[in-house]
N, C-alpha and C positions, 0 to 999 in steps of 0.2 A: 470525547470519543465519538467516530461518526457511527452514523443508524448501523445493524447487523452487527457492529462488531462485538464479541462477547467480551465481557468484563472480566479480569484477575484480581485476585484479593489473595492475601496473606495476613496470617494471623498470627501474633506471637505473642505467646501466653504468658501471664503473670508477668509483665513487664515492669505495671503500674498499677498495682494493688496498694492498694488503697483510697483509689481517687475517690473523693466524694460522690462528681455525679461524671456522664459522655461528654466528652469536649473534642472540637474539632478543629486542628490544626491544619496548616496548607497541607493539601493531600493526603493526611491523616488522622483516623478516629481512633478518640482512646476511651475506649470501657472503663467506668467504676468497675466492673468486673473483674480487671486486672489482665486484658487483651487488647491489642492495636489489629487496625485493619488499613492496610495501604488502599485509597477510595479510587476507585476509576477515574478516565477523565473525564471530560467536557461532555456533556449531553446527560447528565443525570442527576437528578432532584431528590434533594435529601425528605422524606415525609418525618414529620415531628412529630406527627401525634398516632407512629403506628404501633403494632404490638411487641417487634421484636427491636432487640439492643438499635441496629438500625437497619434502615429501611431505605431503597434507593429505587425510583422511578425511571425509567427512560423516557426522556423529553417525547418522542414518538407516541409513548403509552403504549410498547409492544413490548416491554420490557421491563422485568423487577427484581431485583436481588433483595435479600434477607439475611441476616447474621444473628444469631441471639444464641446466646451461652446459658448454661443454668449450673449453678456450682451444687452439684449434691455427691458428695461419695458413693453414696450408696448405687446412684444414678448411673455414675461415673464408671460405676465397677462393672458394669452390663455389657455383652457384648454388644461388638459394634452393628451386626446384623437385625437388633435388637432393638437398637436405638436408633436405627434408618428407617425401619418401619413405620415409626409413629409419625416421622415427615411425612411419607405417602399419605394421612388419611383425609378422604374424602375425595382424592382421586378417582376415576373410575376407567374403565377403556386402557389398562396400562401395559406398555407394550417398552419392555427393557434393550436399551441399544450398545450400553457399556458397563460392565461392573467389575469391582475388584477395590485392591486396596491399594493405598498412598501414601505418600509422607508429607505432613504437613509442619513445618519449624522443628522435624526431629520427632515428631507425634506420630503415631498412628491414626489412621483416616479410612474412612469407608467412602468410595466416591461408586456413583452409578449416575449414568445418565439413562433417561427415560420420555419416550412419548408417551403421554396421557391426556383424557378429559375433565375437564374442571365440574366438578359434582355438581353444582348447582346453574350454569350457565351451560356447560356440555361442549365450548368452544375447549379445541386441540391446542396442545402446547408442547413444548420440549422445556425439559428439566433437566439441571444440571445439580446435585449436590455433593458437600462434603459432611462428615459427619466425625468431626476429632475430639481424640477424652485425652487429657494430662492424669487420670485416676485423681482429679481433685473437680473439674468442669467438665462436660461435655459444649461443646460449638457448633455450631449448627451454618453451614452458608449453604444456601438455596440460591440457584440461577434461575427464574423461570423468563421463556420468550416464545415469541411466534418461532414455529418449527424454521420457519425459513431464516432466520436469524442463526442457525448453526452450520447451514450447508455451505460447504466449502467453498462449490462455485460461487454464491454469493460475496464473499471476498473477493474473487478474483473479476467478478463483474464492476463491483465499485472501483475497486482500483483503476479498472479501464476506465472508466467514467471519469474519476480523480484524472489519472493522465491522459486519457483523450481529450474529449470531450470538452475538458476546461483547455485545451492546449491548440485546441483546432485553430483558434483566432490566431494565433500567435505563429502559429506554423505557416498559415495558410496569406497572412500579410507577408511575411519575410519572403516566401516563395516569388510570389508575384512581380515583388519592387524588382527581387535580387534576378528573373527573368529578364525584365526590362530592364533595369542597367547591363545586364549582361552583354542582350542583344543590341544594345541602342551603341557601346563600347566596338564592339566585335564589326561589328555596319562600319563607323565611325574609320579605324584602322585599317579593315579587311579591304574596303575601298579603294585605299592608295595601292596594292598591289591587284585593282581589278578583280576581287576574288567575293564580292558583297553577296553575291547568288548564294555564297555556302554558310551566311550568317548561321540559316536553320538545321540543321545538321550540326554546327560547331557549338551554338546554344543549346540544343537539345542534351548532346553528347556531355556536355560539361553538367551539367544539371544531373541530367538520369547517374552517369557516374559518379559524381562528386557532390555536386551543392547541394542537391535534394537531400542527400542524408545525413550530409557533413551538417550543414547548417540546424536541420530537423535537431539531431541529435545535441547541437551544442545550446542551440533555442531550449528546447522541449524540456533538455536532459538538464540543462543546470536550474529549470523551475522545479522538473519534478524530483531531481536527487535531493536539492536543498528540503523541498518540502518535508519528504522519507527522513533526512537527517534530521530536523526539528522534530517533526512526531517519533522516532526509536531516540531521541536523544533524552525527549522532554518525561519517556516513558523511563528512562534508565535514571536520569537525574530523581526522578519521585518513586523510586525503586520495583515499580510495575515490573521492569525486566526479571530484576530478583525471585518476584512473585511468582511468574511462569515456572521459572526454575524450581523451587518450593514446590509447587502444585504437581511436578513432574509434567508439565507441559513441553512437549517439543517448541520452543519459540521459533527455532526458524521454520518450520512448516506452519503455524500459526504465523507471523509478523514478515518473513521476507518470500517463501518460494511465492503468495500468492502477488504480488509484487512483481517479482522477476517473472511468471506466466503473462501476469498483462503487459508489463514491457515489451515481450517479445511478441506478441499481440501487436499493441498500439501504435509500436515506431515502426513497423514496417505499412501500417496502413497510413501514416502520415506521412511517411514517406511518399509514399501511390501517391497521395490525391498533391503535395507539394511538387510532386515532377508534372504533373499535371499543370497545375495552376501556373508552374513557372514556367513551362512550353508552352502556353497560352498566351501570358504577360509579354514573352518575349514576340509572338508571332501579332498582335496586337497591337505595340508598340514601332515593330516594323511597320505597321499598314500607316498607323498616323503620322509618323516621324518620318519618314522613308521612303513611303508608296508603296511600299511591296503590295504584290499582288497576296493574297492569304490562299488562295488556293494554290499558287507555285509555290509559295513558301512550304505549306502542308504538305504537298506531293514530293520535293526536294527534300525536307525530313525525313522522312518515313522511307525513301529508298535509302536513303545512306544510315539509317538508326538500326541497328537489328534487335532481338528480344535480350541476346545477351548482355547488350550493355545494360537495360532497363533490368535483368535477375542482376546482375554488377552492383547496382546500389542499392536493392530492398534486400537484397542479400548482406548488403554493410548492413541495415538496419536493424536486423536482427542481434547480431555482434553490439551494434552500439547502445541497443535497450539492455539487454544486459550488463552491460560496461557500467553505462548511469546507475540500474539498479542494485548493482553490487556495491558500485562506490557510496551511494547514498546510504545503504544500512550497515554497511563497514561503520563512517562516519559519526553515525549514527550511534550506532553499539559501543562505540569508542568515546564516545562522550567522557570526561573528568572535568571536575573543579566548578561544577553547579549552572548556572543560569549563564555564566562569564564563559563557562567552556561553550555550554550550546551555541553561544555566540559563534565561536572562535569557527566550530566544526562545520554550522553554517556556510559560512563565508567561506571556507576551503574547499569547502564540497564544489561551490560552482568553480574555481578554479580547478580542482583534479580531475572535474564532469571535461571540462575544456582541453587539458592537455591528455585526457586520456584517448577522447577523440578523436584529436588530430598524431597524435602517435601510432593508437592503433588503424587508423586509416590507411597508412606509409604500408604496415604491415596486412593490410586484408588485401590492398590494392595488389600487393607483389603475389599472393595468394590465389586471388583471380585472377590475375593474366597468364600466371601458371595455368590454372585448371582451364578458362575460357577459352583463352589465344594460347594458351603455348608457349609465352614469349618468357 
């Protein structure tokens, strides 16, 4: 699980009553208690020698989860407002942000999230709990984290980061080369009819409307969709999806809109800086291969380029991060048949990232030239 994101768990009670002692299976703890807990992903340290049933660390150390059941009837018979109480103590500074009731495996559940101060260090925190009784146990799961580990934006920052950031290399070499063979082709040909003066204008034009975002998006989109399908796949496979659903979590406001916000974000600014680099590669290439002059070439660009064509292709990009991020948590959510399917959704994702692009290209294209030109 990367940093910020918050953990789901699900509980289901008396499953395996009778265990002797906790044992933990791939993805799953089972209480002698006679309760399972589906275990987050990656990033989080089991503590052995803590106080409750179990206990989970965030590799970060900004983060802790808590599960511990106690079987008393009598206990069990108490309201639930009752028995959320006694979580809080030693809190101080407590400042309530959500409360109400939930279902948890068909249980009744007291959930409240809460800012407070920790009583003896004084540092702020955000607390998430649930607090569920079968009238035989009461269960106890505690979220605590740094506040900023809950804020929304915070998702939608990483993400960008996850598809930027890590995709800038990859965008920004394909840009370049695909400039310069553009331009070095376009010379090459353009020549035999005498027409080599209009290389920069015919390279530009091609790029800003087409290759910059075509490419972007087929680059970009089949690393980051596949990535999206692995992680909503590998969560569905080890039933984390389930979990949300149990908890009454909206998943897709939790797991894709913040996903599809940076999409629409990040492919349009990789677009930018790839039209860039690849009008650059291309006028570049002219000067060493060619001679062009780079100040005629620039000035010859730029009167035949208008703004239209350059809003022409960040305007695809927008259309086409969407396109990747819907395919990749489709895919994703659509997982079946264990480790074998992940495989399977994987690998299709980058081919449906690929045709969906050049499909819906056909159709944005006829789209602008309506609204732009008219034609």
């Amino acid at each position: 699980m990367r940093q910020g994101r918050r953990p789901f768990l699900i509980v289901a009670a008396a499953l395996i009553a009778g265990c002797a002692s906790h044992r933990v299976d791939p993805g799953v703890f089972h209480s002698a208690k006679g309760y399972r807990v589906t275990m987050p992903g990656s990033g989080w340290t089991m503590i052995s020698d803590g106080h409750a049933d179990l206990e989970l660390r965030d590799v970060t150390d900004r983060a802790g989860i808590l599960v511990h059941a106690e079987c008393d009837a009598r206990r069990a018979s108490r309201p639930l407002a009752f028995l959320e109480r006694r979580l809080l103590h030693g809190l101080t500074r407590r400042t309530t942000v959500e409360r109400g009731e939930a279902t948890v495996d068909g249980h009744r559940a007291a959930h409240t999230v809460l800012e407070a101060a920790n009583g003896r260090t004084g540092s702020r925190m955000k607390i998430e709990t649930f607090v569920v009784t079968d009238g035989r146990c009461v269960y106890d799961l505690i979220y605590a984290a740094d506040p900023a580990a809950f804020a929304y934006l915070q998702h939608v920052v990483h993400e960008i980061e996850v598809m930027g950031v890590r995709s800038l290399g990859v965008a920004l070499v394909a840009a370049v080369f695909t400039g310069m063979v553009f331009a070095l082709q376009s010379a090459i040909n353009m020549a035999r009819f005498g027409a080599e003066a209009y290389v920069g204008p015919v390279s530009a034009l091609a790029i800003l409307r087409e290759l910059g975002p075509v490419l972007t998006a087929i680059l970009v989109g089949g690393k980051v969709a596949s990535g999206i399908t692995a992680e909503l796949g590998s969560m569905k496979v080890t039933e984390q999806i389930d979990a949300l659903r149990t908890l009454g979590v909206n998943y897709v406001k939790r797991l894709i809109v913040p996903r599809l916000l940076a999409a629409v974000v990040v492919f349009p600014l990789l677009t930018v800086l790839s039209d860039a680099v690849g009008v650059l590669g291309g006028m570049i290439i002219m000067n060493l291969e060619r001679g062009a002059d780079m100040y005629t070439y620039w000035n010859v660009t730029t009167y035949w380029v208008v703004p239209r064509d350059f809003l022409m292709g960040v305007g695809k990009s927008f259309f086409f991060g969407g396109i990747v991020t819907l395919i990749g948590c489709y895919n994703g959510l659509s997982v079946e048949g264990g480790t074998e399917g992940l495989g399977r959704a994987t690998t299709a994702t980058v081919v449906h990232v690929t045709m969906g692009v050049i499909v819906s290209d056909f159709f944005l294209t006829k789209l602008f030239l309506i609204f732009f030109w008219g034609q």
